[in-house]
N, C-alpha and C positions, 0 to 999 in steps of 0.2 A: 367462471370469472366473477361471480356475483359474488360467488361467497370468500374470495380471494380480498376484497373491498371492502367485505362486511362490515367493518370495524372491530369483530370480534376474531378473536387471535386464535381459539382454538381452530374453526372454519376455515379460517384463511390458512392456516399450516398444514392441516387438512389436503385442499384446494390445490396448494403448494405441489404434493406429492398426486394429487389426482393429473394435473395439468401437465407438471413433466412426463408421466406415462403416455398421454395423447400426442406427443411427440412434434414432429414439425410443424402437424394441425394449427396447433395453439399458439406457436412462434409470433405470428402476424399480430396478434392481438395483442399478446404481450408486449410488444414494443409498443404497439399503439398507445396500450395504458402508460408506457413510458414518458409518453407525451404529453401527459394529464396535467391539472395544474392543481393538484391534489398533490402534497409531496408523501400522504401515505400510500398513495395507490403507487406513484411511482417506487416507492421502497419496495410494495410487494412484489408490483412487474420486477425489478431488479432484482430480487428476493429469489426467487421461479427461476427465472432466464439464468444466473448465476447457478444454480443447482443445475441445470438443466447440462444431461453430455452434450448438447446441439450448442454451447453457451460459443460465441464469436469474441475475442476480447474487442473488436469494438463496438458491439454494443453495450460495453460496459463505460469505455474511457471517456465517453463525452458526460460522463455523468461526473467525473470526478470535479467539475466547474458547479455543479448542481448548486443552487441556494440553501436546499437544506444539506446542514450537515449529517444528519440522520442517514442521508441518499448518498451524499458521497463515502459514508459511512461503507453501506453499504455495497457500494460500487467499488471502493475499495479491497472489501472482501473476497467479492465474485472472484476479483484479478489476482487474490493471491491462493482459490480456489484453483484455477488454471493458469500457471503461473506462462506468461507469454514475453518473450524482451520484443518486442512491439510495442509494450507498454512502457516501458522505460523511461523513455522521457516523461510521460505523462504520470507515474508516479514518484517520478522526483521531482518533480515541480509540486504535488502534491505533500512534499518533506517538511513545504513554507505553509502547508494551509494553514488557517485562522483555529481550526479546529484539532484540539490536542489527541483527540483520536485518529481521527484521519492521519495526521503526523504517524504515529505508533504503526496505524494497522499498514500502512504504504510502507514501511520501512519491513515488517511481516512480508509485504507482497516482494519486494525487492530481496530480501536474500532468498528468499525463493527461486528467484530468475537467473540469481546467484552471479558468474563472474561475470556476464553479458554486461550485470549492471555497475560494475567495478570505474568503469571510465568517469562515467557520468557521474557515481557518487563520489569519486575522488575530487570534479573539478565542484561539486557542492560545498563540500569540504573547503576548497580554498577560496570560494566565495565568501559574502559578509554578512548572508543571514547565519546570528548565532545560531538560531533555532533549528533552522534547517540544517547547519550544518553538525549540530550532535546528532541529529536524527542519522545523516549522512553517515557517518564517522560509526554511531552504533549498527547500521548495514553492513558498515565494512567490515568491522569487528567479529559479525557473526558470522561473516562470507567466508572471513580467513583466507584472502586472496594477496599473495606477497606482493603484487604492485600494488597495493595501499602500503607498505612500509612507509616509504619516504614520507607521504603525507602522515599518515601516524607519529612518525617523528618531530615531524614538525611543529605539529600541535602543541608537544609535550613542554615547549617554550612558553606556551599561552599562559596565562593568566584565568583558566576555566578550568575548574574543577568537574564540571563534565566532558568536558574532550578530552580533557587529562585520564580519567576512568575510562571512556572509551578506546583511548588509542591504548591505553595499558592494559585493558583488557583483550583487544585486538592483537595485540603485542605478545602478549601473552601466550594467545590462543594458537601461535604462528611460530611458538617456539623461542622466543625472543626476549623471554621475563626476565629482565635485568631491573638493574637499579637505575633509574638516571639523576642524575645529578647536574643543575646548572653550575658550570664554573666562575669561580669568584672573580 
């Protein structure tokens, strides 16, 4: 565990791979370190636990609130390492963070979950964060799941050239590559 903290990164990736062999053992401690108010200790614990087959996704999703973004970074990844729709809600709420990575990597963890998460990012989609809602829209797109049409459609009225690109690339993806045209 020491050298997991070290500060120095080869030790600690090291560490990494020593710690998941030790198996349930090490479990306790690692969450513990999760609790650290150290936000790199808790990246490594989070780091380990997400590598780890033992990995729960919830001890991942309360991290996606974490203050550093590095950690929800992080915690982001684990979840699309073991991709679980348990998580669902808790990574599309994640679609709005402040942090343009966390946006990207949650949208990763979500077509992973694949159509579980179709509902959810449909109703993100017709919500009024822009932001979140290209993230949504480029989930769907990759999912390639026919109940995003009509939203996909819908979009294509907007005035955003990246929902525009997503639902047409969505659109696309689903068989659907037409021209559209607004009527005069």
């Amino acid at each position: 565990m020491q050298d997991l903290i070290s500060g120095d990164e080869a030790r600690a990736e090291d560490a990494v791979t020593a710690l998941i062999e030790l198996g349930q053992d090490v479990i306790p401690a690692l969450r513990d370190l999760t609790l650290s108010p150290d936000a790199d200790s808790r990246w490594w614990a989070l780091r380990t636990l997400a590598q780890s087959p033992l990995l729960r996704t919830e001890w991942l999703v309360p991290f996606l609130n974490d203050p550093s973004p590095e950690v929800r970074q992080c915690a982001v990844l684990g979840l699309a390492v073991k991709p679980d729709e348990h998580a669902t809600s808790s990574l599309v709420q994640a679609l709005g963070d402040e942090d343009s990575m966390v946006c990207s990597l949650a949208v990763n963890a979500l077509v992973k979950i694949g159509g579980a998460a179709v509902p959810s990012l449909i109703e993100v989609v017709k919500g009024k964060k822009q932001s979140a809602r290209i993230h949504a829209l480029r989930a769907l797109a990759e999912i390639g799941d026919q109940r995003a049409i009509p939203v996909m459609m819908s979009v294509m009225d907007e005035d955003s050239a990246l929902l525009h690109h997503w639902a047409q690339e969505g659109l696309e993806r689903l068989g659907l590559n037409m021209v559209y045209i607004k009527p005069v």
